[in-house]
Residue, then its C-alpha position, 0 to 999 in steps of 0.5 A: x577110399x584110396x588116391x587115384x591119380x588122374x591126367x597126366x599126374x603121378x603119386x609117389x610114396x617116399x622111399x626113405x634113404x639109408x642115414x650113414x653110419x661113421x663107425x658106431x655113430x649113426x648120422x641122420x640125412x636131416x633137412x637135405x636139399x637131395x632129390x627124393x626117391x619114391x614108388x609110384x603107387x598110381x598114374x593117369x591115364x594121360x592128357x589131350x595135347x592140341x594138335x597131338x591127340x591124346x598122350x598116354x603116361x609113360x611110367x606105370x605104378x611100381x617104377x621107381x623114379x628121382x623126384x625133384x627137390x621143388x615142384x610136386x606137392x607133398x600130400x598126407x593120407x591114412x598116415x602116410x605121406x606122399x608126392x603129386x605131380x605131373x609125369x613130366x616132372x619126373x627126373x629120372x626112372x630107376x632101372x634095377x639091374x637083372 
């Protein structure tokens, strides 16, 4: 059994942020109010728009993105955690650089 994104959804996997070190003293980011950062692990395949026809989805699975703070829906399966919600909630894309 594996999730599988439909419509217009996207799933992310977290993708957990470094905690700061201040010499030998290790801070961790606790209950920050920063965007989250993830993986898309899976994307549908897009949404009937009236008077449009039908969208396909932008992003693909692998793409690394910014995530608001407040709008996808956490959701915990197998032991890990996860992000779902709609692409075009999806803030930015992270390019990595060649």
């Amino acid at each position: 059994m594996k999730l599988k994104a439909v419509y217009n959804a996207v799933i992310v996997k977290p993708v957990e942020l470094d905690e700061e070190h201040y010499g030998n003293i290790i801070v961790p980011d606790l209950g920050s109010e920063k965007n989250k950062m993830g993986e898309i692990v899976s994307v549908g395949p897009g949404n009937n728009m009236p008077g449009v026809g039908f969208v396909e989805t932008l992003f693909k699975v692998r793409d690394q993105v910014v995530l608001p703070t407040m709008g996808f829906t956490k959701f915990e399966f197998k032991g890990d955690e996860y992000f779902i919600g709609p692409e075009n909630q999806i803030l930015a894309l992270i390019e990595q650089e060649d």
